[in-house]
C-alpha positions in Angstrom: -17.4 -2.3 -6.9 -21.1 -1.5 -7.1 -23.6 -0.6 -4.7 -23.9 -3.9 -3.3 -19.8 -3.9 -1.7 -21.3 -2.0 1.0 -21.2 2.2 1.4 -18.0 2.9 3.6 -14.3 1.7 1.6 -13.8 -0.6 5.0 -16.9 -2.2 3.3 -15.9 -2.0 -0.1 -12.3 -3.6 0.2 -14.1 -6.2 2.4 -16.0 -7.2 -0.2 -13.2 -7.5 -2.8 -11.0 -9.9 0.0 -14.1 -11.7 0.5 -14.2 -12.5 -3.1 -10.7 -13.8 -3.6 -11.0 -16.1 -1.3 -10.3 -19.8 -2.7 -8.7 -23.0 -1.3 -5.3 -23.2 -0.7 -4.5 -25.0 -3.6 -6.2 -22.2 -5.5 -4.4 -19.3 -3.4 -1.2 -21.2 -4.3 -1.7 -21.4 -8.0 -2.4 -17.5 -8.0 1.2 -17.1 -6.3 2.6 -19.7 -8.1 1.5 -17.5 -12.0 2.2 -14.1 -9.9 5.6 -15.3 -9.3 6.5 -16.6 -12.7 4.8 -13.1 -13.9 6.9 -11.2 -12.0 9.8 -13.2 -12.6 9.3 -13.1 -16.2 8.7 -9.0 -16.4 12.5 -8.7 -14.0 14.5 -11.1 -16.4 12.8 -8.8 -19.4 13.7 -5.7 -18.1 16.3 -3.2 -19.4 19.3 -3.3 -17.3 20.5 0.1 -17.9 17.0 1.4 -17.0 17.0 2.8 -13.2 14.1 2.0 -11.5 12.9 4.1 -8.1 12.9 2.2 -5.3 11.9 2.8 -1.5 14.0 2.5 1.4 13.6 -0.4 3.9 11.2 0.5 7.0 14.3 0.6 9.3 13.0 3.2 11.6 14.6 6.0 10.2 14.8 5.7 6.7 11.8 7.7 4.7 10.1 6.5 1.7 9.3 8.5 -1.0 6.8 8.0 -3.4 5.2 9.8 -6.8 6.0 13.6 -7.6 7.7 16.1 -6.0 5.0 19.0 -6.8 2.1 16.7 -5.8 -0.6 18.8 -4.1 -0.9 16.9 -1.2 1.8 14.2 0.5 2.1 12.4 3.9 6.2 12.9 5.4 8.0 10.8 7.7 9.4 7.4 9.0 8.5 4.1 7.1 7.9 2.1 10.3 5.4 5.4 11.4 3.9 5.2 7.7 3.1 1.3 7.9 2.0 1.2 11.8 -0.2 3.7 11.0 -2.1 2.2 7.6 -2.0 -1.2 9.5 -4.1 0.5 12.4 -1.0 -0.4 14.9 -0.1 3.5 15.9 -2.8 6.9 16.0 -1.5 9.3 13.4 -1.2 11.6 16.0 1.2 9.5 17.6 3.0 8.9 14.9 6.1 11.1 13.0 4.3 11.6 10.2 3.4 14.9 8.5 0.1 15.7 6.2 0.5 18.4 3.8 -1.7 20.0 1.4 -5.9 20.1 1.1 -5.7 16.2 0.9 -3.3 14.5 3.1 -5.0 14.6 6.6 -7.4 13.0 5.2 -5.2 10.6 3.4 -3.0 10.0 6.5 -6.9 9.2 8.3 -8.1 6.9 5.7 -5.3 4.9 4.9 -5.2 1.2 5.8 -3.8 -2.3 4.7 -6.4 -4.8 3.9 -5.1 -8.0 5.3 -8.0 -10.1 7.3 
């Protein structure tokens, strides 16, 4: 991202929004090949080959996500999980759980970039 993105991630992610930014036509060409990408990788995939999934944010069911022994991990609700990267709920008000010499500062950092 370079120097000039800006020092703080906020910044940084700004930045890269910023620059994706088209008309609609344009926005809707990028869907338009995204979909037919992602159609085309499902249709080529092996059937018998399980895939992980997550569990819908219902409010009480948890997603999990990467390994097991990971050194650090954030715990809890789905809905808590994506209120809380989407700046909607504190994550001390929240049901989650930081673990580990990294996750509080995960769980304080995290965020979802739509402007």
């Amino acid at each position: 991202m370079g120097p000039a993105a800006g020092g703080t991630v906020d910044e940084r992610v700004a930045s890269l929004v910023r620059a994706e930014r088209a008309a609609p036509d344009v926005v809707f060409a990028r869907w338009q090949q995204a979909r037919r990408t992602a159609l085309d990788a499902l249709r080529a995939a092996d059937p018998d080959r399980p895939l992980e999934w997550v569990a819908a944010p219902d409010g009480a069911s948890v997603w999990e996500f990467g390994a097991a022994e990971a050194e650090s991990g954030i715990a809890g609700p789905a809905g808590d999980f994506c209120r809380v990267a989407a700046r909607r709920l504190a994550p001390a008000s929240s049901r989650l759980r930081a673990t580990g010499p990294h996750g509080a500062a995960a769980l304080r950092l995290m965020r979802t970039y739509a402007e």
